[in-house]
C-alpha positions in Angstrom: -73.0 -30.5 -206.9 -75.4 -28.8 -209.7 -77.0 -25.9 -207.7 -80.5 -24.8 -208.0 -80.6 -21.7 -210.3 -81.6 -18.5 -208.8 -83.8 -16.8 -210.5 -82.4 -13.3 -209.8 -82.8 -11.4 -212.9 -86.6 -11.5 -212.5 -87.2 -7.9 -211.2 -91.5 -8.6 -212.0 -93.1 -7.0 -208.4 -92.8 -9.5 -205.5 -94.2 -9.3 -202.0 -92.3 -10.2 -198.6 -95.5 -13.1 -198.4 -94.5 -14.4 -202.3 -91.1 -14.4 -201.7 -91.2 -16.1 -198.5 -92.9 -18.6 -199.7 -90.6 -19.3 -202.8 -87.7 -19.5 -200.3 -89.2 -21.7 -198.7 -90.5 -23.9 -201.7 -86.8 -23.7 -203.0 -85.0 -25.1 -199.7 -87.4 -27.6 -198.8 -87.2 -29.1 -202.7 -83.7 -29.1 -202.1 -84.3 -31.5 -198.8 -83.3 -28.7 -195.7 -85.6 -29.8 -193.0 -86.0 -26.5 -191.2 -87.1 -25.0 -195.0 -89.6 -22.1 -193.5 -87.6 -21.3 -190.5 -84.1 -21.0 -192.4 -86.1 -19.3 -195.2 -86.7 -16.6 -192.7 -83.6 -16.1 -191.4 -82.6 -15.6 -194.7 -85.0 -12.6 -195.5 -84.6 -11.4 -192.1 -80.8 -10.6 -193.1 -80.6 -9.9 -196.5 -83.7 -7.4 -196.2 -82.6 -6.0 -192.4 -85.9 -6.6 -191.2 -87.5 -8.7 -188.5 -89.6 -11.9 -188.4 -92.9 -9.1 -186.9 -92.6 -7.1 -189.8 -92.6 -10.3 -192.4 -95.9 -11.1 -190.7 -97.5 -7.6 -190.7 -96.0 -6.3 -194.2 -96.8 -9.6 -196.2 -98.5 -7.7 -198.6 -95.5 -5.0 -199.2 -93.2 -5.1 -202.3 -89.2 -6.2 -202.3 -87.0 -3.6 -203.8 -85.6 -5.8 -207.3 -82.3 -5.0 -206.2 -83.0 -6.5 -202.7 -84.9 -9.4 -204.2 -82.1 -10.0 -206.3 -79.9 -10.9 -203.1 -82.5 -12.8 -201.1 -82.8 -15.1 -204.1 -78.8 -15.5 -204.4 -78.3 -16.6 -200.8 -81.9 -18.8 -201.3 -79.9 -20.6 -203.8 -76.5 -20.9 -202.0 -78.1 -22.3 -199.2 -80.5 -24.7 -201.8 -76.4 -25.8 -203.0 -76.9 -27.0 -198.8 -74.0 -24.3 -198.2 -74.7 -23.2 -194.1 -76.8 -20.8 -193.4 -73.9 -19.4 -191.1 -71.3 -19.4 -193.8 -74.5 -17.2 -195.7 -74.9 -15.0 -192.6 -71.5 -14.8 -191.2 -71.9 -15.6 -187.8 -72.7 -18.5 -185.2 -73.3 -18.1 -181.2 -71.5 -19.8 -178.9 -71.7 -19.4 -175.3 -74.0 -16.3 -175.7 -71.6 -14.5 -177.9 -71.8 -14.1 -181.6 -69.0 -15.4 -183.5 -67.4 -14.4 -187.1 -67.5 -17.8 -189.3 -66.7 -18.3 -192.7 -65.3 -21.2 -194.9 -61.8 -21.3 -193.9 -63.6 -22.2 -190.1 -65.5 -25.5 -188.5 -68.8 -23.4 -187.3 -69.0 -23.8 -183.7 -71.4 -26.6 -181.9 -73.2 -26.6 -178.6 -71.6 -29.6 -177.7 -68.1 -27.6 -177.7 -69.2 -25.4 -175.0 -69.0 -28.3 -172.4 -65.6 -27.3 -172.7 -66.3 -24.0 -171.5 -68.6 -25.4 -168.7 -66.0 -27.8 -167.6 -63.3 -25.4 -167.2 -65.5 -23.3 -164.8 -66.0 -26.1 -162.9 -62.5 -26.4 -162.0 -61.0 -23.4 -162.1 -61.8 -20.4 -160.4 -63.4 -17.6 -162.6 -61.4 -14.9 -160.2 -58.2 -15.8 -160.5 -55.2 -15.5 -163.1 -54.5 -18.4 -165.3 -52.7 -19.5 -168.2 -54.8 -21.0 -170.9 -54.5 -22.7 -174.3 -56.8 -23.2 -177.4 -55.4 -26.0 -179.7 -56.8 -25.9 -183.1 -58.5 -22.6 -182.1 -60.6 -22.3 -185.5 -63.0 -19.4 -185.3 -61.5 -18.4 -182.0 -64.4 -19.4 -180.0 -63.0 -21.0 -177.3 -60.4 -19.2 -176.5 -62.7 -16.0 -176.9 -65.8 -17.7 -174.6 -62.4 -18.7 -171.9 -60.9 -15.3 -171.7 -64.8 -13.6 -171.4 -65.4 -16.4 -168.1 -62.0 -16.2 -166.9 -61.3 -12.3 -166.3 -57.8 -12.2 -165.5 -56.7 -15.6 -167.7 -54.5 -15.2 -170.5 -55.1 -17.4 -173.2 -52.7 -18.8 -176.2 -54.9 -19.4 -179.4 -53.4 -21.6 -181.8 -54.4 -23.2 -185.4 -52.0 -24.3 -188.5 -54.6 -22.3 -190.9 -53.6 -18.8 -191.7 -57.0 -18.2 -193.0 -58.7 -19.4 -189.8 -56.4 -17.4 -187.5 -57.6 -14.3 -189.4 -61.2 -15.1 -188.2 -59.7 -16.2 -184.8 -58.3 -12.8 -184.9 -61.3 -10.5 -186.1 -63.5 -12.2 -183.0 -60.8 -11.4 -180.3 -61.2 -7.9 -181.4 -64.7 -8.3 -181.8 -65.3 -8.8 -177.9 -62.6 -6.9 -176.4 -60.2 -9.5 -175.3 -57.3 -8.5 -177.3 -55.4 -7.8 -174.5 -55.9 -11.1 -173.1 -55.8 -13.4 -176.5 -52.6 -14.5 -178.4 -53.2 -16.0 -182.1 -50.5 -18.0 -183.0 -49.6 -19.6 -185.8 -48.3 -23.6 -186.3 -48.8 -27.3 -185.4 -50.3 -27.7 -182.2 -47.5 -27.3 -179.5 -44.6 -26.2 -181.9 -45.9 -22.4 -181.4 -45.8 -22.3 -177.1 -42.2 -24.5 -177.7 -41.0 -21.4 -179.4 -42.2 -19.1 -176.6 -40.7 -21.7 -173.9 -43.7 -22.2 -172.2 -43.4 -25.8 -170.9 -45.0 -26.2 -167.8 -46.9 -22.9 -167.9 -50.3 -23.7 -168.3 -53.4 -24.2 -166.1 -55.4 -26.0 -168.7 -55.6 -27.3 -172.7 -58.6 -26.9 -174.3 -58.8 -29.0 -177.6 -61.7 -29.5 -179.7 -59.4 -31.4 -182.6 -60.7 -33.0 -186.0 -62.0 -36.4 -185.4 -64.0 -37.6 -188.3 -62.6 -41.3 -189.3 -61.2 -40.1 -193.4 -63.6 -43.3 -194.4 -66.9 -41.2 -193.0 -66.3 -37.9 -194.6 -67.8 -38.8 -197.6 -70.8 -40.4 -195.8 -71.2 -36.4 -193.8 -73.8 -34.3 -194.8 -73.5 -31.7 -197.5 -73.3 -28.7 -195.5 -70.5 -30.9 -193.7 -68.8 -32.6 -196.4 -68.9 -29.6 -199.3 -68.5 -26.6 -197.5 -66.6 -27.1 -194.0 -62.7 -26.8 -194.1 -61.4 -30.5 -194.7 -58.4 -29.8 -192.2 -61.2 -29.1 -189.5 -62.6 -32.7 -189.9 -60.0 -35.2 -191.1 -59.0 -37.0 -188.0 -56.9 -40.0 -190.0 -58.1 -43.3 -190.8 -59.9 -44.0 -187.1 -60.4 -40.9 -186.4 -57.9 -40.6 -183.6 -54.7 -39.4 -185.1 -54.5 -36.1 -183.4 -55.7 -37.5 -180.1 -52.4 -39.6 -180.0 -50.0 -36.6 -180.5 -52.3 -34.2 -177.8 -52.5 -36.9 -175.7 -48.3 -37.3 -176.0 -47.6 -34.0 -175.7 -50.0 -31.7 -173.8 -48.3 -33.1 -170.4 -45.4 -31.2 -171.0 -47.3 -27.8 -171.1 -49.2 -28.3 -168.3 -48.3 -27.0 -164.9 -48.3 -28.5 -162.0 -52.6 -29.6 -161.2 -53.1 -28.9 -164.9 -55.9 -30.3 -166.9 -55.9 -31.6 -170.6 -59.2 -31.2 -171.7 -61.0 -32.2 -175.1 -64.3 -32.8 -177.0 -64.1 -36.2 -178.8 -66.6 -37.8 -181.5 -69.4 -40.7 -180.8 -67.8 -43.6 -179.1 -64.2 -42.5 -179.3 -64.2 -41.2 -175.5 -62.9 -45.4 -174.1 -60.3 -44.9 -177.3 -59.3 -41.8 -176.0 -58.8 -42.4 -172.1 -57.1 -45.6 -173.5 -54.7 -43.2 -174.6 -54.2 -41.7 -171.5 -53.7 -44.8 -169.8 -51.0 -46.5 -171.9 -49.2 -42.6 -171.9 -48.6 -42.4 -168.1 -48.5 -38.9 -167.8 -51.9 -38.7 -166.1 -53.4 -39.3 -163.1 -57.3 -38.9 -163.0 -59.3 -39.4 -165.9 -62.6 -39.2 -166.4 -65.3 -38.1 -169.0 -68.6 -36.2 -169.3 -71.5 -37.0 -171.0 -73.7 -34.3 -173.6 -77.2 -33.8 -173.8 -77.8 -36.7 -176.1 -76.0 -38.6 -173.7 -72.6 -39.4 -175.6 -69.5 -38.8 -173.5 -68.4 -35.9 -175.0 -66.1 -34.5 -173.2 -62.5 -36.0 -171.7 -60.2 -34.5 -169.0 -57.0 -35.7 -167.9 -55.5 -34.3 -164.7 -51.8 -34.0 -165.1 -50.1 -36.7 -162.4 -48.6 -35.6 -159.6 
């Protein structure tokens, strides 16, 4: 994609007001809809300043070198890179969270599966835990913050995303409780022995159909990591092997539980069905009202 040149080798005298106002002229021509709100977040980092004093020192000059940098991330983000790969970091469940290219940035869809865990089981007691396709780390990290004495495996195929995974672990003290490991989703805990060891799967695994990626916008389609999104020609290829293989991890009155795209939720507890392994399953709908969530409760 031909980017929209920044023009940062003008050093002429520019004020917060003026160059607010280009950012905003430059992301809205390049079709971002929240163009004045992402325009300040953009000054608000690159300058270390706050939205109160963009408003009450309009009139005050940007140092060139300074203005030099607000207008390279202006133009990144007018490339529709995400802001959050510009600013390094997403929230999620009221923590900030490390993100860079090599990660999917977190939702606030995912944190249902945060919510639902709480709901069933108890915040107070021990517990195994795993993250499969751990990404940025944030769900195992948002887990192990909610669950105080859980101990949680972390697990992703991406080196580079296990990095991050690893950097936000330390970030919020749960080192302790966290393990990163490397390799395809079970193959890491089958190394360890762990069959039968855990008191819940957390999964939120790529599910974009391959024919839809190209369809995704920009930010989506250009700049997220492709491993993070390609879910196989319908979508549902690594439903099928979770769905096949999380039983065996699962202790007794363990629960599988995953985020899944728009309308794949039936697809999914279809599954689950045909696989046998589980006895209740059920589903749980987001704010837009899409069933978002799937849980399986291991039979037996």
């Amino acid at each position: 994609m031909e980017s929209i040149a920044s023009p940062a080798a003008n050093t002429d005298s520019v004020t917060l007001a003026a160059l607010l106002r280009e950012g905003r002229a430059m992301l809205a021509e390049a079709g971002v809809e929240r163009a004045e709100q992402e325009a300040i977040w953009i000054l608000e980092a690159a300058l270390n300043t706050s939205r109160l004093a963009l408003t009450l020192e309009r009139t005050r000059l940007v140092d060139p070198h300074k203005l030099a940098a607000v207008r390279a991330l202006l133009a990144r983000r007018a490339a529709r890179e995400p802001l959050q790969y510009l600013l390094g970091a997403q929230e999620f469940c009221g923590l900030e969270f490390e993100v860079d290219p090599s990660v999917f940035i977190p939702r606030p869809e995912t944190e249902l599966l945060i919510d639902e865990l709480a709901r069933r089981l108890r915040t107070d007691e021990p517990a195994l835990l795993a993250d499969i396709g751990t990404g940025s780390g944030c769900i195992a990290v948002a887990a192990a913050r909610m669950f105080r004495h859980a101990s949680v495996y972390a697990v992703d195929l991406s080196e580079a995303a296990l990095a991050v995974a690893g950097r936000n672990v330390v970030r919020h003290g749960v080192q302790a409780r966290v393990t990163c490991l490397r390799g395809d989703l079970f193959e890491p805990l089958r190394a360890r022995g762990m069959t039968g060891a855990f008191a819940a799967i957390l999964s939120n695994p790529p599910y974009i159909a391959d024919p839809e990626i190209d369809g995704l916008q920009p930010e989506v389609r250009l700049f997220e990591p492709r491993l993070a999104l390609s879910g196989g020609q319908d979508g549902l290829d690594f439903y099928r092997r979770i769905v096949n293989e999380a039983w065996e991890w699962l202790a007794p009155g363990g629960v599988l539980i995953m985020e899944v795209g728009q309308d794949q939720a039936a697809s999914v507890c279809e599954l689950a069905s045909r696989q046998g392994r589980y006895g209740a399953i059920s589903t749980r709908r987001d704010l837009a009202g899409i069933d978002r969530i799937v849980c399986l409760d291991l039979k037996g």
